[in-house]
MARLOKE-826819 format. One record per residue (C-alpha): residue number from 1; residue in one letter; z, x negated, y negated. Coordinates in steps of 0.25 Angstrom, whole numbers. Each point is the difference from the previous one (the first is absolute). Example, Ala and Ser with C-alpha at 12.3 -4.5 7.8 and 13.67 -1.06 7.14 Angstrom:
<rs>
seq_type_up_east_north
1_A_31_-49_18;
2_S_-2_-6_-14;
</rs>
This chain:
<rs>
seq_type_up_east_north
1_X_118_201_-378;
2_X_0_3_14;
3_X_13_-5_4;
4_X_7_6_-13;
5_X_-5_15_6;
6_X_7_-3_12;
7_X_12_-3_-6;
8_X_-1_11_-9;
9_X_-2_10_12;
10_X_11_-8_7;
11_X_10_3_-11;
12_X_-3_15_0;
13_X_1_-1_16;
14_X_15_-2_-4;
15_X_3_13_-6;
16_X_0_5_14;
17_X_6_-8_9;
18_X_11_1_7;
19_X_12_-10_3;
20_X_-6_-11_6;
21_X_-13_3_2;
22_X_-12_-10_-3;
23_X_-11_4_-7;
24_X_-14_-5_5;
25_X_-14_2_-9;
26_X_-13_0_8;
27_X_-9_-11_-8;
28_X_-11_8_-1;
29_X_0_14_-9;
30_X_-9_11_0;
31_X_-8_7_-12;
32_X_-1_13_-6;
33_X_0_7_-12;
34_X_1_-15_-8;
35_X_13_-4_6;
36_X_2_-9_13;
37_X_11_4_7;
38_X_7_-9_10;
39_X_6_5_14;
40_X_14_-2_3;
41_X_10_0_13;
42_X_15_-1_-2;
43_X_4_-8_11;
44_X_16_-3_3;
45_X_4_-8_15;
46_X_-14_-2_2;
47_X_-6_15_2;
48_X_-7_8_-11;
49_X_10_12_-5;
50_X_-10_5_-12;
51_X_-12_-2_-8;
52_X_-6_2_-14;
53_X_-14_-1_-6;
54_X_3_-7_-13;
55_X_-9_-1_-13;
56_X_4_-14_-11;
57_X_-6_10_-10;
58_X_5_16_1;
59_X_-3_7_12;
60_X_-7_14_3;
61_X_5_7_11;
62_X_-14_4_5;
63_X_-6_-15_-3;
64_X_11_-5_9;
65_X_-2_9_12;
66_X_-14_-4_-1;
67_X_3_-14_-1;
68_X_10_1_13;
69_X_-11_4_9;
70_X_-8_-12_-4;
71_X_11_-9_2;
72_X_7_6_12;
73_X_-13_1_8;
74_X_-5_-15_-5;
75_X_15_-7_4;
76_X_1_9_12;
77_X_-14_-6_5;
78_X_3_-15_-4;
79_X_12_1_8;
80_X_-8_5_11;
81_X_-10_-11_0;
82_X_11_-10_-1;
83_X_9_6_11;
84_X_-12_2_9;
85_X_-9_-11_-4;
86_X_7_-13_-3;
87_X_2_-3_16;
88_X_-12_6_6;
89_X_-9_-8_-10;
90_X_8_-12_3;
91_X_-4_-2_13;
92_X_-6_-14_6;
93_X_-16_2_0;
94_X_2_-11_10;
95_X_3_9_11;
96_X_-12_7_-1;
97_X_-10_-12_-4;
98_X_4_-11_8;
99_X_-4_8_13;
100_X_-12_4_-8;
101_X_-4_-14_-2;
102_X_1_-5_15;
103_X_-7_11_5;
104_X_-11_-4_-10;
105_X_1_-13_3;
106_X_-1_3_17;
107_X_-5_12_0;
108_X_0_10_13;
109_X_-4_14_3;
110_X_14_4_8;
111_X_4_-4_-16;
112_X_-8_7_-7;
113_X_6_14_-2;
114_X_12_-7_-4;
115_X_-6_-7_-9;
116_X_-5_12_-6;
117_X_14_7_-2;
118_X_7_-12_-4;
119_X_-11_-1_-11;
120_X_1_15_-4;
121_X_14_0_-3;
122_X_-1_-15_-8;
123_X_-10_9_-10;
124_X_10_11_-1;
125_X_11_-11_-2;
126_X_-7_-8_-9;
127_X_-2_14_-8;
128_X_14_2_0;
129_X_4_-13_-5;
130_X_-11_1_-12;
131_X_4_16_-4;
132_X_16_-5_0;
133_X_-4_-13_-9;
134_X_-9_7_-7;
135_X_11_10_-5;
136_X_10_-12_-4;
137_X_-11_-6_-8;
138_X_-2_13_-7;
139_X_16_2_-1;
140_X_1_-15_-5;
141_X_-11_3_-10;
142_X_9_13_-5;
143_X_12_-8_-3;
144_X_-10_-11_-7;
145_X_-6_11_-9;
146_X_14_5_-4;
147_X_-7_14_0;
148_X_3_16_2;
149_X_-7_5_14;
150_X_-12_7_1;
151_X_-6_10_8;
152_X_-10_-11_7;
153_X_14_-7_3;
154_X_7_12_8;
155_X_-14_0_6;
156_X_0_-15_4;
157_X_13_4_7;
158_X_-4_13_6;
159_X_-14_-8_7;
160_X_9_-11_4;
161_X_9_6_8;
162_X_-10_10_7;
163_X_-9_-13_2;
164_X_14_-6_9;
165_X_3_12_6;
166_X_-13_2_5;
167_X_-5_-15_3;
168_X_16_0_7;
169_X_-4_12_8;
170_X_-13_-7_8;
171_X_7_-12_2;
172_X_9_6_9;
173_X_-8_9_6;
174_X_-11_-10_1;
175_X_12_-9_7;
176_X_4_10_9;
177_X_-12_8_5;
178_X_-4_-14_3;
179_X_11_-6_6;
180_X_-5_0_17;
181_X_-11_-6_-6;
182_X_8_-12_-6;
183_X_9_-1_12;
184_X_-11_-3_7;
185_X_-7_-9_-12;
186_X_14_-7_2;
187_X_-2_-3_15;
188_X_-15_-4_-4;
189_X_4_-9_-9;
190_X_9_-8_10;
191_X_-12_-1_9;
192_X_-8_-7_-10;
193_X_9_-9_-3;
194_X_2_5_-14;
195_X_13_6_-1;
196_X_7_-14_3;
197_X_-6_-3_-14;
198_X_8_11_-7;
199_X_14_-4_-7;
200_X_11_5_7;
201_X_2_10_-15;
202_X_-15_6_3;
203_X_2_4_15;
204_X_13_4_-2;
205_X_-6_9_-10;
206_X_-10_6_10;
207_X_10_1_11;
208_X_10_8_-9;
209_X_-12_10_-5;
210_X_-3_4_16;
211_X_15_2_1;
212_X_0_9_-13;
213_X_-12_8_6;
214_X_10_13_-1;
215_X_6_-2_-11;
216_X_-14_-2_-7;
217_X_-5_13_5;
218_X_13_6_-5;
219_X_0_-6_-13;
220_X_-17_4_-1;
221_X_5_15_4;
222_X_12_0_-12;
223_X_-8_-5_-11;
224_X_-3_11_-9;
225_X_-13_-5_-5;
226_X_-11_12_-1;
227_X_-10_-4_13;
228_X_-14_3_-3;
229_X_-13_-8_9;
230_X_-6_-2_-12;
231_X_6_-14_-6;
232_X_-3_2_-15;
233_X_4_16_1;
234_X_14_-4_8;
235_X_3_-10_-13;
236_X_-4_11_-10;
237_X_8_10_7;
238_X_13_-10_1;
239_X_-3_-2_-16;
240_X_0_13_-3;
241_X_15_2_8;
242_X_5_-11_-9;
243_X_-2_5_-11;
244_X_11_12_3;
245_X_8_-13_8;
246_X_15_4_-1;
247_X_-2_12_-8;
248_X_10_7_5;
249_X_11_-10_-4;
250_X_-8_-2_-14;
251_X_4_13_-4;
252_X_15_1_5;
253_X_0_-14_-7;
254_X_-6_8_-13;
255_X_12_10_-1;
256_X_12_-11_2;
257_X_-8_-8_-12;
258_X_13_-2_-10;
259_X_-8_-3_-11;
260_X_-9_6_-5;
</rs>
């Protein structure tokens, strides 16, 4: 049933495209007014030129529009999450446990506030990891139940990609206020006798983050994350931005729709 409305939208695509362009239909449609609606890009030598909102029942101008702003801002954030996520949560935890664990193992107070950093940011990464899987779980669960979207949907996509830009945001700045104080964890390191017993991939990891300190602080400056001290009033804040994420190009978006 499901596959048969895609195909239906896909064949009314067609009524507006233009010589050869190829016609792309989001999997998952929105709901209103009793009718899903499908989004729509026109795409032609691999760059969108145009975009419907597209009903396999009969569409209602005002439903649709409706419609668009669920699905714009739900696929606008998904994107976001994959762009910004798929690498950052991908990074080895070994980097970070394998010191952990020799410093447990021989534990020494010159270690110890570099041990506390390095265990600081492995919460906030493995936070990161969890918040990004947890998303393709929920996305693979949406493609399983062959469903429309729903508000708690858009919503899972709003909370997820405040949750990474905010838990993005202290691990570079965690990393980079900190990074005399891992220099120097670096040389303390060699004097116990513990850095030797790092691969050469996790001490190259180290040594590349002191030589990013700059570009760290940079990056911590340009990201456009709403600060706040409190933790939980920074995420709701960064939540609440999300919800208006790329409105501006949502409505330019709205007027070029072709259909409806």
């Amino acid at each position: 049933m499901f596959n048969r409305k895609k195909l239906t939208v896909k064949r009314k695509a067609r009524r507006t495209r233009q010589w050869f362009e190829k016609v792309h239909v989001y999997p998952f449609p929105a709901e209103e007014g009793g009718e899903e609606y499908f989004l729509v890009d026109y795409i032609k030598a691999r760059q969108v030129t145009g975009y419907a909102v597209i009903s396999p029942g009969q569409e209602i101008s005002k439903d649709a529009l409706k419609a668009h702003q669920k699905l714009f801002l739900f696929y606008s954030l998904t994107s976001k999450i994959k762009e910004d996520g798929r690498m950052r949560a991908g990074i080895n935890l070994d980097f970070f446990q394998a010191p952990l664990k020799l410093m447990g193992k021989e534990p020494a107070p010159a270690l110890t506030e570099g041990y506390q950093t390095i265990e600081t940011v492995l919460a906030l990464q493995l936070k990161y990891r969890t918040a990004y899987e947890n998303f393709q779980k929920h996305l693979a669960e949406l493609e399983s139940a062959k469903r429309p979207l729903t508000a708690a949907d858009v919503q899972e996509a709003v909370e997820t990609a405040a949750m990474l830009d905010v838990l993005q945001y202290e691990i570079i700045r965690t990393l980079s206020e900190k990074s005399a104080l891992l220099d120097n964890w670096v040389e303390q390191m060699k004097t116990e006798k513990l850095w030797e017993r790092l691969n050469k991939s996790q001490q190259v990891f180290y040594i590349q983050l002191l030589k990013n300190e700059e570009l760290m602080k940079e990056e911590s400056r340009r990201m456009t994350v709403v600060k706040n001290d409190n933790p939980d009033k920074m995420l709701q804040l960064n939540t609440d931005k999300m919800k208006t994420y790329k409105r501006k190009e949502q409505i330019e978006q709205e007027k070029a729709l072709r259909q409806p």
